[in-house]
C-alpha positions in Angstrom: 17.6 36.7 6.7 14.2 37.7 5.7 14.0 40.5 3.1 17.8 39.8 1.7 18.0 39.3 -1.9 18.9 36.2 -3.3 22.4 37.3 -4.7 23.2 38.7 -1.2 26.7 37.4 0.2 26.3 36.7 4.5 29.7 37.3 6.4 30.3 34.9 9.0 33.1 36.0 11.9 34.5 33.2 13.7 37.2 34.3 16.5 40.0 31.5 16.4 41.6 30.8 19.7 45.3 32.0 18.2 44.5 34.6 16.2 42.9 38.1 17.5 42.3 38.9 13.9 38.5 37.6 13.1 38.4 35.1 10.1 35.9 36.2 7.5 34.0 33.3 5.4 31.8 33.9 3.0 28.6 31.6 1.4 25.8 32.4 -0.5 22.6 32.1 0.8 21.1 30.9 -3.1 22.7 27.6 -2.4 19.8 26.7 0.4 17.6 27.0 -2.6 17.7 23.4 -4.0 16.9 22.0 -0.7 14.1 23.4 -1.0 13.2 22.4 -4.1 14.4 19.1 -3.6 11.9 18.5 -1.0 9.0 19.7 -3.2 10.0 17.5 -6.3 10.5 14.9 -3.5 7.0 15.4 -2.2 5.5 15.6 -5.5 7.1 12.4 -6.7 5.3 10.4 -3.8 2.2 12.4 -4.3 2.2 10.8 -8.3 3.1 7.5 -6.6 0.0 8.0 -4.7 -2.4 8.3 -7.6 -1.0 5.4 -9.6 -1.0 3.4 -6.6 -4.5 4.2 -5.6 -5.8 3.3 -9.8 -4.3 0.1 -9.7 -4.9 -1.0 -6.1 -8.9 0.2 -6.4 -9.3 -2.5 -9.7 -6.7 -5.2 -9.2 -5.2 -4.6 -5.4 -1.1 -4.5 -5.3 -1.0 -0.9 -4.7 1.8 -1.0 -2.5 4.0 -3.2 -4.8 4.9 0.9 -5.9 4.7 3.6 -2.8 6.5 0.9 -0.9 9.4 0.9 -3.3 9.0 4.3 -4.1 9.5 5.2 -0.1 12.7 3.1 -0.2 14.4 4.5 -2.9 13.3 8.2 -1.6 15.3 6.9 1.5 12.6 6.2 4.0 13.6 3.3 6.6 11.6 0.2 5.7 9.7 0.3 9.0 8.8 3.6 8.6 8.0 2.6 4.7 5.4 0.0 6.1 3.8 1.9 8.7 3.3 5.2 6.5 1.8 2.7 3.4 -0.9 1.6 6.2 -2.1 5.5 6.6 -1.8 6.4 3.1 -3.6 3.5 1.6 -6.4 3.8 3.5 -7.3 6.9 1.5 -6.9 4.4 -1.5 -9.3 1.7 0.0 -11.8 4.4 1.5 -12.3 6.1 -1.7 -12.5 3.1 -3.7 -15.4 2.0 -1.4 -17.4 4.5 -1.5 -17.2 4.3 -5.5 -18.3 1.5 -5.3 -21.0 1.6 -2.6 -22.5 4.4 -4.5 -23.0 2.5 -7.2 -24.7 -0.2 -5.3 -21.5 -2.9 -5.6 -21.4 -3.6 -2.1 -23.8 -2.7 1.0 -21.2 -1.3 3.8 -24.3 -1.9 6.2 -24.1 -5.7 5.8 -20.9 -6.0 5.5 -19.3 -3.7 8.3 -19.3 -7.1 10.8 -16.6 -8.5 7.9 -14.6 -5.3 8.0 -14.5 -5.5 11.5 -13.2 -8.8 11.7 -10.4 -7.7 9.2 -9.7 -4.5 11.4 -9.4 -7.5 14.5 -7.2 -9.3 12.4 -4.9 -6.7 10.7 -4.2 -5.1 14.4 -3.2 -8.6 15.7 -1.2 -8.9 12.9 0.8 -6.0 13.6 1.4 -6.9 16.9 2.7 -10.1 16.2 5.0 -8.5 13.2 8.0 -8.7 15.6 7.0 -12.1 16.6 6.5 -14.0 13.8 9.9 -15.1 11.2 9.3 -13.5 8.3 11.2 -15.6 6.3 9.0 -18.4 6.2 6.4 -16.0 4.9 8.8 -14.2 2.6 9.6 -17.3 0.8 6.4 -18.7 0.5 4.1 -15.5 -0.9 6.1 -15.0 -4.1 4.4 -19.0 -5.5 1.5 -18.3 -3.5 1.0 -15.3 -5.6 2.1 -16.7 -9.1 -0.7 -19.5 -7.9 -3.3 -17.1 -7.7 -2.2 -15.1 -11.4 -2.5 -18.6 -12.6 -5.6 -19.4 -11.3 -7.4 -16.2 -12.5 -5.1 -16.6 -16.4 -6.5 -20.1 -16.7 -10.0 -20.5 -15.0 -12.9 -20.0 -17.8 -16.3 -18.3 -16.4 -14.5 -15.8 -14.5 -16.4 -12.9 -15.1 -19.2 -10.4 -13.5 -22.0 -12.9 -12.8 -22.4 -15.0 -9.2 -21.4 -17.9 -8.9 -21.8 -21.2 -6.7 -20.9 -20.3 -2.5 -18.9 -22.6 -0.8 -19.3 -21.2 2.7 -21.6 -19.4 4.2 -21.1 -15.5 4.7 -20.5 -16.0 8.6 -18.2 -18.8 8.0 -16.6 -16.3 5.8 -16.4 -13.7 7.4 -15.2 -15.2 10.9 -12.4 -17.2 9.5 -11.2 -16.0 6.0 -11.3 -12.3 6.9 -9.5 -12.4 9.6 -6.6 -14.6 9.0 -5.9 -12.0 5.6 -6.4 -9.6 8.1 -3.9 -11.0 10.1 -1.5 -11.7 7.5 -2.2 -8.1 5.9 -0.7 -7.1 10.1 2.5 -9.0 10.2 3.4 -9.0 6.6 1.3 -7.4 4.0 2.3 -7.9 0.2 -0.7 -9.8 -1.7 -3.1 -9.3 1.1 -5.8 -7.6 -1.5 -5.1 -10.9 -4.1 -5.6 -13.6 -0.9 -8.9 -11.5 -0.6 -10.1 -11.4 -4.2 -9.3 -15.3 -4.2 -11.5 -16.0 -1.2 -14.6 -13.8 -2.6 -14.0 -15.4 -5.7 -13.6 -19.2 -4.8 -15.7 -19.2 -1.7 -18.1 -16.8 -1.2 -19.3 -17.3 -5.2 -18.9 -13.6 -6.4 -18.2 -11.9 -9.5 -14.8 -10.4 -10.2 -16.6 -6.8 -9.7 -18.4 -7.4 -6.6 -15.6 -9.4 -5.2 -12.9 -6.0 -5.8 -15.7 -4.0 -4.3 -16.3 -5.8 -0.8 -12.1 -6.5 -1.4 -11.6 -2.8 -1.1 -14.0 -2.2 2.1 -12.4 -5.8 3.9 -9.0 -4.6 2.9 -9.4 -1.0 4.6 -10.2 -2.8 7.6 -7.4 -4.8 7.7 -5.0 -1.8 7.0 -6.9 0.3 9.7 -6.4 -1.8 12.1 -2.7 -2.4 11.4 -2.1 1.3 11.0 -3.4 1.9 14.6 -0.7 0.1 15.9 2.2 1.2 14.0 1.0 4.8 14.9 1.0 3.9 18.3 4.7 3.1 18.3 5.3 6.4 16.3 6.8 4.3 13.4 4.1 6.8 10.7 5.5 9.7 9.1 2.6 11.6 8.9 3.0 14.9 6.4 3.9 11.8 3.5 1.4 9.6 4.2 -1.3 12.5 4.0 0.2 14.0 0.8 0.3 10.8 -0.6 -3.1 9.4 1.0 -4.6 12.6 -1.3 -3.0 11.0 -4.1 -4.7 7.4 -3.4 -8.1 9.0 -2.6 -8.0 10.6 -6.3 -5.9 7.7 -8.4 -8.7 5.3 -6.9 -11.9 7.3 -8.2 -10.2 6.8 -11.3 -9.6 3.1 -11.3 -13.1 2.3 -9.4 -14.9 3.9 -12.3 -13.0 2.3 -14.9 -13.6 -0.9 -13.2 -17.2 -0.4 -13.3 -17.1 0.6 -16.6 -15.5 -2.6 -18.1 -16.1 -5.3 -14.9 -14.3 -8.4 -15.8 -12.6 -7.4 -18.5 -10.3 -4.9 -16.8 -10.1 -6.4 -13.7 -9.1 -9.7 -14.4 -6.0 -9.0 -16.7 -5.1 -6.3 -14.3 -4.6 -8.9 -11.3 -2.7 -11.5 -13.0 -0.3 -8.5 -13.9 0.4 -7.6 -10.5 0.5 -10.8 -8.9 3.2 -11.8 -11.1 5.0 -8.2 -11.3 4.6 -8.5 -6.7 6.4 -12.2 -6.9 9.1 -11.6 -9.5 9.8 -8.0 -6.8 9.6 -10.2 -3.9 11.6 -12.9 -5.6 14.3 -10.6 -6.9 15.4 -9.4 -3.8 18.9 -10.7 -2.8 17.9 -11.2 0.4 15.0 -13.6 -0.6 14.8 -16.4 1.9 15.0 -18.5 -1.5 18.0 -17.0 -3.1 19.8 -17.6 0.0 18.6 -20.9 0.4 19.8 -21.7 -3.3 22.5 -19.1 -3.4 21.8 -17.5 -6.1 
């Protein structure tokens, strides 16, 4: 129908098996139209999703506490909701980390053996997914996470300057890594806060250079889950890259501004969406909690 004007009216003949006479119907081709643009705005919705996502996640982590939701409510099956969030925020974390590198936060040298172990550990993860009941995890995360909002609300000192290391970087980095990889693989929700904790508590580091080397662990972990969720076909591709564009930008943002003002950004930021990710998780019907209570 390629040249017809907009107002044009199609006639359809359709030969009824009782009748010889042909039946005429008539539709206007116009009212294709908002499909079209209803894929656009769609689009463009999760593209906006994708910058905001990619400012918050590249200072405080919880980026997909929004494109996950966002997916849903555009209709996107929850698998496919999962496995798309692994490709698209890897533009996030990828971005964020070289923002950061450049400004000499974090050496991806010395620290690709960590990022490996995160990639090992995130693609196990995935594996298991199916495996493992995600109950028990479901209703333990939301109070893990409004433990760590407390931790960094309340702790004094938290701010930009080393501090004491509890373990050794290899200790680190062949046990802590890989078990948030893991559970970054099977579940995901948080996985950026368990990782800030751990740099923070253990490994002695600042709030700055623990989001840095956060971002650069974290895009191992979803790397490695994303391979195998691609490998079951589970990605929807043309959304994740639309919105993976929208990460890589929203995160330039955020990393700067993190740099900019350090602790004092960064710190506020996570409590907020540790506590706004456990009141999502925990207001969920379904909540392995609320059934428990039934509530």
């Amino acid at each position: 129908m390629a040249g017809v004007p907009l107002e044009a009216v199609a006639v359809v003949t359709v030969r009824c098996e009782k009748r010889a006479a042909p039946v005429r119907m008539r539709f206007r081709r116009q009212s294709l139209l908002p499909l079209t643009d209803l894929a656009f705005q769609f689009l463009f919705l999760l593209f906006l999703a994708g910058i905001f996502a990619g400012f918050v996640d590249s200072i405080a982590g919880g980026g997909g506490l929004i494109t996950i939701p966002v997916m849903l409510i555009a209709g996107i099956p929850p698998l496919e909701s999962l496995a798309t969030n692994k490709l698209q925020s890897q533009f996030g974390s990828a971005s964020a980390t070289i923002a950061y590198a450049r400004r000499g936060h974090v050496n991806l040298k010395s620290q690709l053996p960590m990022a490996a172990m995160s990639m090992i550990g995130g693609a196990v993860g995935a594996a298991l997914a199916s495996l493992v009941p995600a109950g028990w995890l479901a209703a333990a995360i939301p109070f893990l996470l409004i433990a760590i909002a407390l931790f960094f609300a309340i702790k004094p000192n938290l701010n930009d300057i080393d501090s004491h290391r509890r373990v050794t970087p290899f200790v680190f980095g062949v046990t802590i890594v890989p078990l948030i990889g893991l559970y970054d693989g099977i579940f995901g929700p948080g996985a950026g806060s368990f990782y800030m904790l751990g740099f923070v508590l253990l490994a002695g580091f600042g709030m700055l250079k623990a989001t840095a080397h956060t971002k650069l662990i974290n895009l191992g972990s979803n790397f490695g889950s994303f391979l195998v969720f691609a490998a079951t076909g589970s990605v929807l591709w043309k959304i994740g890259l639309i919105m993976g564009v929208g990460q890589f930008l929203g995160a330039q943002v955020g990393s700067r501004m993190a740099m900019k003002n350090g602790a004092k950004l960064i710190k506020p930021l996570l409590v907020i969406s540790c506590l706004a990710l456990a009141l999502k998780l925990l207001a969920d019907p379904t909540h392995p909690v609320r059934v428990w209570l039934g509530f």
